[in-house]
N, C-alpha and C positions, 0 to 999 in steps of 0.2 A: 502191184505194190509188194516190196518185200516183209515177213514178217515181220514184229515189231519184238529189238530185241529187249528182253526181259532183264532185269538187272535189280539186285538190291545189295549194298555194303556199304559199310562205315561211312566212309568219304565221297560222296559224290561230286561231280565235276563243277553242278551246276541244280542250285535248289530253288525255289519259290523264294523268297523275298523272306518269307514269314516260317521257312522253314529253315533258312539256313541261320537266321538269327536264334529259334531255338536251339538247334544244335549247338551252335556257338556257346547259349548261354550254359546247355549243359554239360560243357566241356567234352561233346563228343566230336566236334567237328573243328579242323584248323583249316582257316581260311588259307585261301592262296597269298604269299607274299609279297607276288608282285599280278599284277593282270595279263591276261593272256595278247595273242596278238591280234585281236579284236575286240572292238566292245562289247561289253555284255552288258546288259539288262532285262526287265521282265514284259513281257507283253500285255499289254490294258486287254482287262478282260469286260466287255461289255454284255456278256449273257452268264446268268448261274441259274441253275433252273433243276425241278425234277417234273416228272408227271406222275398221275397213280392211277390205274387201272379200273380202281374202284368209283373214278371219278372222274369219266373220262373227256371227259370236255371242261375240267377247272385246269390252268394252270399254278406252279407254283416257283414262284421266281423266290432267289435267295441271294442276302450279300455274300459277299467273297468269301466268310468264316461261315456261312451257313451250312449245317449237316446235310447234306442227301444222302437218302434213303438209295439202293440198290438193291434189286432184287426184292425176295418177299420179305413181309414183313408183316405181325399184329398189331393190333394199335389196343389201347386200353381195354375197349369193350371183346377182344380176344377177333374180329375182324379183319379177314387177311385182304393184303393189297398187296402190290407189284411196281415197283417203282423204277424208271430210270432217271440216269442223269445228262443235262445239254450245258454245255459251256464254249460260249464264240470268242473268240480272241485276234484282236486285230492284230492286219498283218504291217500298215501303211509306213510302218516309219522305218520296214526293213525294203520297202521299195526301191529299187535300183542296185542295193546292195546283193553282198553274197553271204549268204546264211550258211556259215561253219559249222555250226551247233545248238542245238536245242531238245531241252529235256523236257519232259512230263513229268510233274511230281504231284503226291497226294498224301492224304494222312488218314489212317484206320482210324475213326474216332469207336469205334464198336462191331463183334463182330458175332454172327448168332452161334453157331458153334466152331471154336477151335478145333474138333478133334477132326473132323473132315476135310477134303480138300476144296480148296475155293479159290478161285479166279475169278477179273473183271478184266472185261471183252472192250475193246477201245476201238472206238468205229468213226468213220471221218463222216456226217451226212450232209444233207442239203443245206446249203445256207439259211438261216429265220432270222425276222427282225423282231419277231416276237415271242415272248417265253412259250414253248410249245404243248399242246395236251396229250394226253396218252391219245386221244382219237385223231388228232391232226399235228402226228407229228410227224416231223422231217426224214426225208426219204432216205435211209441211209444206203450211203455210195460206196462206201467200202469199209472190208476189217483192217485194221491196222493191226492190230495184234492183239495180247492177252497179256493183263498184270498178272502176276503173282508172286505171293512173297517164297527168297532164295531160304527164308529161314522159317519153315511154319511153326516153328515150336515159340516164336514169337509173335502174340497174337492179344489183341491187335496188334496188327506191323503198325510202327511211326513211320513207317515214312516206305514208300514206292512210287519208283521212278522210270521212265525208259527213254528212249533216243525216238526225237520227233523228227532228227534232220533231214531225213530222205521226203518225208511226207511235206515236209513243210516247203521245201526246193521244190517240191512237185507243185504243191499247189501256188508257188511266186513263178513258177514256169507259164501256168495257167495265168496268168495275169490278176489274179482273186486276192482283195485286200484283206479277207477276213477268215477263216476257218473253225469251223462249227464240229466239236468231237461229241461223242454219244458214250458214256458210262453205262454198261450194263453187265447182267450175271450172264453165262452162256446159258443157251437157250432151254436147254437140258435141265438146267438147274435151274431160272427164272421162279419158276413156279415153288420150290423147297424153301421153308421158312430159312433152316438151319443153315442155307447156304447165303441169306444174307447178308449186310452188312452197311454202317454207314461211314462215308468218307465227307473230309472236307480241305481246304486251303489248296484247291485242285490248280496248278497254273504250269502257265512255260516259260521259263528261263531261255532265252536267247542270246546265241555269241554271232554278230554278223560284222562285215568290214565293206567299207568301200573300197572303191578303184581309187589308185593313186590321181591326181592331176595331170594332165596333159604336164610336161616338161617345158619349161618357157625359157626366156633371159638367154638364148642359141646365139653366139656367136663363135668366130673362129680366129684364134689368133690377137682376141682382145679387139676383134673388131663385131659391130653388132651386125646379125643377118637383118636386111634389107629386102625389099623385094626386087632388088634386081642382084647383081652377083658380085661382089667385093672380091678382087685381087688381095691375093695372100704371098706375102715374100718370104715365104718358104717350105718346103717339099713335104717338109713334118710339122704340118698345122698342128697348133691343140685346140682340136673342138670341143666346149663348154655348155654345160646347160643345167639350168636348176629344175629341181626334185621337190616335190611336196605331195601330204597327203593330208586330208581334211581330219582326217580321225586321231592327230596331231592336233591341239596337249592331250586332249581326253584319255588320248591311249600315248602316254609320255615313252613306253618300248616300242612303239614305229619304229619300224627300222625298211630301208628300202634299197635295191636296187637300180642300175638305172641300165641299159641298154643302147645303147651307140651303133647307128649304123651307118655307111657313107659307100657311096658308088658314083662312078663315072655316069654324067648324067645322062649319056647316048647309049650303055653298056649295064643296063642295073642287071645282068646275071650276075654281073662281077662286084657285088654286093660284099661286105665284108660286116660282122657283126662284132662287139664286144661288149662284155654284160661283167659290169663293177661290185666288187665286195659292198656287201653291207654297209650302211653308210644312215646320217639323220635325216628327218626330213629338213628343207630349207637349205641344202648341203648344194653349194655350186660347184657340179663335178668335172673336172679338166682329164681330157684324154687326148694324148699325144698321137698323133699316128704312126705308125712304129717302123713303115716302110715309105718309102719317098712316094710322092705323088708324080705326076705327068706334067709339065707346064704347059699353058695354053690351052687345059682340057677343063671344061666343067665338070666340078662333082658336086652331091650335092649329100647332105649328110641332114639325120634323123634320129628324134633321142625317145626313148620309154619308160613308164617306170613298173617295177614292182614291186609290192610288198609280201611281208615274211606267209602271208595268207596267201598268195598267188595268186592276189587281183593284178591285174594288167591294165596301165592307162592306154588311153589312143596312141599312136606314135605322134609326135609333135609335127607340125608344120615343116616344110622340107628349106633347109637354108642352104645354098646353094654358093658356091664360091670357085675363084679360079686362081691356078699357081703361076706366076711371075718371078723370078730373082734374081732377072737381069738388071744389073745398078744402072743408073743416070750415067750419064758422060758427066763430063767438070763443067758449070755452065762459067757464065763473061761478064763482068761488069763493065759499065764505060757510065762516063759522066763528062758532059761538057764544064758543068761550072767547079768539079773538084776532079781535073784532070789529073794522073798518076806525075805530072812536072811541075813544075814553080810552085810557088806559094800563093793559094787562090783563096777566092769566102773572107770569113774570117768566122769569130765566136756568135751564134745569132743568124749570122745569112743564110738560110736554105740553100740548098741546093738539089737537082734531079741525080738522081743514079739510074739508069736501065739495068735491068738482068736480063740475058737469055740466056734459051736453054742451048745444050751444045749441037753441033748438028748431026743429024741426024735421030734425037728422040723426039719420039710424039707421042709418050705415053706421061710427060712430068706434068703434074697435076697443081703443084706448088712450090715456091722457094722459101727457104729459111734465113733469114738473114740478121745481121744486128752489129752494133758496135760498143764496146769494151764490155762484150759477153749478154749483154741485153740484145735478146733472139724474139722476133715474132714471123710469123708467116703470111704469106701474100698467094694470092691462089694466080696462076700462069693465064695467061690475055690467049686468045684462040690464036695469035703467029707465033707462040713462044715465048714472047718476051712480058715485061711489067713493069713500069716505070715508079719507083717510088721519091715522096722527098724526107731530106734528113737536114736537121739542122743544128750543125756543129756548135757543143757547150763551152768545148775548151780550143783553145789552138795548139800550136805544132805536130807534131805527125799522127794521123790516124789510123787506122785497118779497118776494113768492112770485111767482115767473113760472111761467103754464101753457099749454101746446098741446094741439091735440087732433090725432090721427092717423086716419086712415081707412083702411078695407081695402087701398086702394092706397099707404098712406102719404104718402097729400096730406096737408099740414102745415097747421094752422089760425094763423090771426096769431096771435101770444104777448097773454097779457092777466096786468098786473101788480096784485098785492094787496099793499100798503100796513099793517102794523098794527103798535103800537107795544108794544115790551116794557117792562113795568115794572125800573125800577133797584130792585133787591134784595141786592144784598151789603153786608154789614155796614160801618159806618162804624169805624174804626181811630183810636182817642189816642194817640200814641207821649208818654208824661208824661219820658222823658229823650233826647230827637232827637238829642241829641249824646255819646252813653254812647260808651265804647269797646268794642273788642273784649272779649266775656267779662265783659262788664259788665253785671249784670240791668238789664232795664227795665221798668216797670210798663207794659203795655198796658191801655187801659179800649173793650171791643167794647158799639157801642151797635147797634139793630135799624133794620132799611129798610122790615121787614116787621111786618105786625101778629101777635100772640097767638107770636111767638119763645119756645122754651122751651129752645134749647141750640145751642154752640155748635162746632163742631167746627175745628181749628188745628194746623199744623205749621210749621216752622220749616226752608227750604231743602230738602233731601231727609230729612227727618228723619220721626220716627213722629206717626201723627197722635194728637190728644189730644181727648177731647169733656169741655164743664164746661158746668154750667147755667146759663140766664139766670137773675137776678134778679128780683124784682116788677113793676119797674120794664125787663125785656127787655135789662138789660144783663150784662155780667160783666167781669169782673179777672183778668187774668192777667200770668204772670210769665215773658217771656223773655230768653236770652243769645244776641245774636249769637255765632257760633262761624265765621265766614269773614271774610277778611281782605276786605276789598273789600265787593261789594253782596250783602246779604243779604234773604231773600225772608221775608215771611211771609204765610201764606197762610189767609183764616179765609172758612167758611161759616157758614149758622144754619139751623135748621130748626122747623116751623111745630107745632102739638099737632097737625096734620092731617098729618101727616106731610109740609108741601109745601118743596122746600129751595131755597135762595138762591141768589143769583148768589156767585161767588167772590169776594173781595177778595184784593188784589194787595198788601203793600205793602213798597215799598224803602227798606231800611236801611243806610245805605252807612257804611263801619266804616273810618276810614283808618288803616293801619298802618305805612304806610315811613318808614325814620329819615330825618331832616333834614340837614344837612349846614352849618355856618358857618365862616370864615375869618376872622382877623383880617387875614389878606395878602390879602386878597380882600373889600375891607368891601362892595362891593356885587353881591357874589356871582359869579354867569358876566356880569356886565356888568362886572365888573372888569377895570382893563388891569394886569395880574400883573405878580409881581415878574418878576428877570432867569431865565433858563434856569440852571439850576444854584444857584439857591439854596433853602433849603432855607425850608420853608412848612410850618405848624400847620393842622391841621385838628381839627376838632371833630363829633361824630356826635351827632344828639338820637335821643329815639327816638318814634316814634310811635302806640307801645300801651305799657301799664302791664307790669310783670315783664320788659324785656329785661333779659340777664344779657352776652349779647355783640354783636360787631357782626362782617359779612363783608366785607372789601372786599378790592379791588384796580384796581389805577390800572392806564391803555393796555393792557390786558389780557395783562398779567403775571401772576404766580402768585397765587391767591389769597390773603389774609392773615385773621387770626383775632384781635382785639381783646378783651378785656372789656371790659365795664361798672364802671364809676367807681357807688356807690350810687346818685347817683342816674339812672342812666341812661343819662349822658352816658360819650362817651370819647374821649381827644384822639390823636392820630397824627401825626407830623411825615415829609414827604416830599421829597428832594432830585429833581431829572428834570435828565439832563442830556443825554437822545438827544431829545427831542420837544419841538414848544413851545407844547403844551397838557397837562392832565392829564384824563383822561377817565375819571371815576369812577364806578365802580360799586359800590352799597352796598345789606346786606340785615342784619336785625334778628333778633335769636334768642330766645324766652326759656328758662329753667332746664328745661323739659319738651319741648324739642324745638322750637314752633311757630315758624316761622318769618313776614316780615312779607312783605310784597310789594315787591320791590326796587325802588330808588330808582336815577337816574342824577346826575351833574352835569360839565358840559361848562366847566372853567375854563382861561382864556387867558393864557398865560407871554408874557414878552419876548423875541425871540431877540436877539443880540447875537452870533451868527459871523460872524468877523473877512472880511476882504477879502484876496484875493492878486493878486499882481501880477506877471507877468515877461517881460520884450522878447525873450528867448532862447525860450521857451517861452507863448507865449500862452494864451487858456484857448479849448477847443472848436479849436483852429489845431493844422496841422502846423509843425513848428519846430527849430532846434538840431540833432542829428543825435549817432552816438555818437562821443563824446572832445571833444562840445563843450558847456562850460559853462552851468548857466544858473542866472540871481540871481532869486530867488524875495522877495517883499514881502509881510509879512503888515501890514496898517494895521487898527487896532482898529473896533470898531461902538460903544464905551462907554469913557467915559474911565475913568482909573487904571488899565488894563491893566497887568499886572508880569511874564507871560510868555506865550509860546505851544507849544504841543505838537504835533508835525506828528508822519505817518507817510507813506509810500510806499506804494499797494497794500496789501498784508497785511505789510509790513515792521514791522520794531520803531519802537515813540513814543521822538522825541528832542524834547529840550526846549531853548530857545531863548529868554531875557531880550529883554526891551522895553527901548526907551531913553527916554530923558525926554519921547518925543515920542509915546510908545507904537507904534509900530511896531519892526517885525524882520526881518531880513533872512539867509537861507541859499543856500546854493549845493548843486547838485547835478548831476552832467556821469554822462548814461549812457553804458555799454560798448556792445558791440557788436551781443549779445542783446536789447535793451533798447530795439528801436526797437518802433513800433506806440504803443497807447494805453497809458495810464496815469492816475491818479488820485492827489491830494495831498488829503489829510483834514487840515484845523487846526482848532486851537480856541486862544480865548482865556483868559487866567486872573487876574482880577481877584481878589487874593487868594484866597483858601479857593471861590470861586465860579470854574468851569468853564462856556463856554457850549456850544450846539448847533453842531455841525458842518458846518464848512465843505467841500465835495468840489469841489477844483480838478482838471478833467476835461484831457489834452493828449496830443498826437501828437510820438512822435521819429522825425524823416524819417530813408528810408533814404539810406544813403550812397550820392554819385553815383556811377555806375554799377553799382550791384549789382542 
């Protein structure tokens, strides 16, 4: 056993539990910032103990903070005794691991004389289950070495330390869970009062790490290793394999390596190794092969890990793979019942297609195949070929694209098949195109297909209906659109062979919004409308048979509720005198609820708000000030003007007569409150007609110097 080296300074690596929190607390020690590359913690101590010479078959066991006595010592009555100390420290939870580091630390609680030199002698002995007497005590196995403090003129030393890790690797070599040390004074001095002393918080700090994990999740090329051997389609595989190590979160700086090895599997001298940067655990690591491989040759490849400690997992499991990147030949489609001529099937009727492969390969493993881009695969029948069925949604011309796949998944050029579906759904009479809503129509279904004996018909999402053909493969039926807008009707036919048709589609479009006319408006929204503020007839048509009212509402105001005049129609008169359009909104109702699909129409008023004018107060200007005057001009937009209506802000409307020239003129002088902005609102009044509003915008300056 090598000596044990002796060490005392400031910052040690690795302290007691109980000593590095003192330190800590006395601001003599900075912990580490981050953890090392292993765990660390302390070892359960299961023995604390001294003996005493004077007494030599009592033991004296102590907890963890308990003082032992070393060497000699008097006790009250001036009585010398001789003490040493035993302390056993289990090893079991560093089992299987690899022990980096471990320290021995202790603490001078007292010492008999500082002026002398003094040492404690640290001896590894026998294992005990029991606290030991100075007459039966454990046989010691060996010197480990000798504490002493680096600095004697501090005395008692706080704190001595030394490196267990040789001793402790020896005794996990041994297979021994636990390890039992011996405190004593050397032997020489044993006996001398003065060279006593007591120590306490004696323990070992431990940094150990495990082996990383076996390397698992091995495949090659994005293919998983199997037990038997996967073709690879091409010469520079990337073989993959994930990394973990158990001591990951605990120790969140794991950092590992992984090691990659791969050889011919008849030739492993010719081994080739490669070992990856640093990397996290959990990390699935991809390595290319950087030189072509052999086709047709087994190799088989193996992955390892390690960490920044230089534990080594097993090598994993050997995955085993072989090089192929010869492609497929073009494989062949044929089909009896959708041969590449005439027009065969139709929408609905299955049909077989065969693929084989081309000749000559015997290594395609699958086909790919599909029609307008929808691809699934079909695994190849032991002659080659595989017969699948397809049954055509739509008619006229088709494509089938097919590939063939090999062991490696080398892809064969794609080869397209061409073949044309017969048009088979039923031909659709609408005998009234322009029926309304709720209006029967007679439909006449004539056939596409031969020997038709029935037809099958629904209307939008409605129940379906079946009625027979006639001699002649026709029939008669009777529907009512029931949706306002476009409605669907949907007919098939089907064969005495039971074979059935393509769908027919066909659209019925049903217009139902009311109409809208003006006599103030003869040319509808290209009208230039009367003035704002006059009042305007409107007129509502309707556009399905039974309306009973009508809904409207102008600039999206309140809604309104009309009736119907018999025959449909209904008239409403509208005056607007804030906006200068009217923006209408109109829907149709009849006696049972249905409503029509709502209508808009966008018609254009005149505006006609008046103009102001004032030199004391400008518009958008600061001006006037308070207690000073200002003459306000209203001049018309439309001749006969007969008054004007102003207000201030939210103030009260004062009205104000036009002169023969149609303008008007007010005065208004702000107080003192009254400077900042402001707003003048006018309107003109051509008799009984009000127009849109004018907002004359102005600043009253403050007064100079305020």
């Amino acid at each position: 056993m090598a000596p044990l080296r002796v060490r005392f300074a400031p910052v040690p690596r690795l302290l007691t539990l109980f000593s590095a929190l003192a330190l800590a607390a006395a601001g003599l020690l900075a912990l580490p910032s981050q953890p090392a590359a292993a765990a660390s913690y302390f070892l359960p101590n299961s023995l604390t103990a001294y003996t005493d010479n004077s007494k030599p078959k009592k033991a004296y066991p102590l907890d963890y903070l308990g003082e032992a006595p070393i060497g000699a010592w008097l006790d009250s009555a001036g009585a010398k005794h001789v003490s040493r100390g035993y302390y056993t420290f289990d090893l079991a939870r560093a089992s299987g691991r690899q022990i980096t580091d471990a320290t021995l630390s202790l603490v001078e609680k007292s010492v008999a004389d500082c002026t002398r030199p003094r040492a404690i002698e640290v001896w590894r002995v026998a294992a005990t289950a029991n606290a030991p007497t100075w007459k039966n005590a454990p046989a010691q196995l060996t010197r480990v070495g000798e504490l002493a403090p680096a600095q004697p003129q501090e005395c008692p030393s706080r704190y001595l330390y030394a490196d267990l890790g040789p001793l402790l690797r020896s005794v996990q070599q041994e297979g021994a869970s636990a390890v039992t040390l011996m405190l004593r004074v050397p032997q020489s001095q044993e006996g001398t009062v003065a060279a006593g002393r007591r120590v306490a918080s004696v323990g070992i700090s431990l940094e150990d790490n495990g082996a990383p994990a076996v390397p698992g999740k091995l495949s090659v090329s994005g293919i998983a290793c199997t037990d038997g051997t996967p073709w690879i389609g091409t010469t520079t595989p990337e073989l993959r394999a994930e990394i973990n190590d158990a001591d990951y979160p605990g120790n969140p700086f794991e950092r590992l390596t992984a090691t990659f090895a791969y050889w011919p599997v008849d030739r492993p001298s010719e081994r080739v190794e490669w070992t990856s940067s640093e990397t996290s655990t959990g990390t699935l690591l991809r390595y290319t092969v950087p030189t072509a491989l052999a086709q047709n040759v087994p190799y088989a490849f193996a992955v390892r890990a390690t960490d920044r400690a230089g534990a080594t997992s097993a090598w994993s499991p050997e995955c085993k793979f072989a090089i192929d990147t010869t492609r497929p030949g073009i494989p062949s489609i044929t089909s009896a019942d959708y041969p590449t001529t005439g027009w065969n099937g139709g929408p609905g009727i299955p049909g077989s297609f065969t693929f084989r492969v081309a000749p000559g390969d015997t290594d395609v493993t699958q086909f790919r195949w599909g029609v307008f881009g929808v691809l699934e695969n079909v695994p190849v029948g032991p002659d080659g070929t595989v017969t699948v069925r397809y049954t055509p949604t739509s008619d006229g011309p088709l494509t089938m694209s097919l590939a063939s796949y090999d062991r490696a998944l080398n892809r064969s050029d794609t080869v397209n098949y061409t073949f044309r579906v017969k048009t088979t759904q039923p031909q659709i009479d609408d005998q009234n195109p322009d029926g309304a809503i709720f209006q029967p129509r007679t439909i006449v279904l004539s056939p596409a297909m031969d020997d038709v004996v029935e037809y099958t018909w629904w209307l939008n999402d409605g129940p379906h209906t079946t009625v027979p053909a006639g001699a002649d493969g026709k029939a008669t039926i009777v529907v009512s659109p029931n949706l306002a807008g476009t409605n669907h009707l949907y007919v098939t036919s089907r064969t005495s062979t039971d074979l059935p048709s393509g769908k027919a589609d066909y659209y019925m479009y049903v217009a139902t919004s009311p109409t809208l006319t003006s006599p103030d408006f003869p040319d509808g929204e290209n009208s230039e409308g009367p003035l704002v503020g006059k009042q305007v007839t409107l007129t509502f048509h309707p556009g399905m048979p039974g309306v009973t009212e009508y809904v409207w509402k102008i600039n999206r105001r309140d809604e309104q509720v009309v009736p119907a005049d018999a025959d449909g129609t209904a008239t409403v008169t509208w005056t607007e005198r804030d906006y200068t359009y009217l923006n209408i909104e109109l829907t149709s109702r009849t006696a049972d609820g249905f409503e029509s699909t709502p209508n808009s129409y966008f018609l254009t008023l005149t505006s006609h708000a008046p103009t102001v004018e004032s030199a004391e107060y400008p518009e958008w200007s600061t001006g006037g000030g308070p207690g000073i005057e200002g003459t306000f001009t209203f001049r018309p937009a439309q001749p006969g003007v007969t008054s004007y209506t102003w207000r201030l802000d939210d103030g009260p409307e004062q009205t104000v007569p036009a002169t023969t020239d149609g303008t008007a003129t007010t005065t208004w002088t702000p107080t003192t409150d009254q400077t900042g902005w402001h707003t003048l609102k006018v309107r003109e009044h051509i008799g009984d007609v009000t127009s849109d509003e004018k907002e004359y915008s102005l600043i009253v300056a403050e007064p100079e110097g305020s």
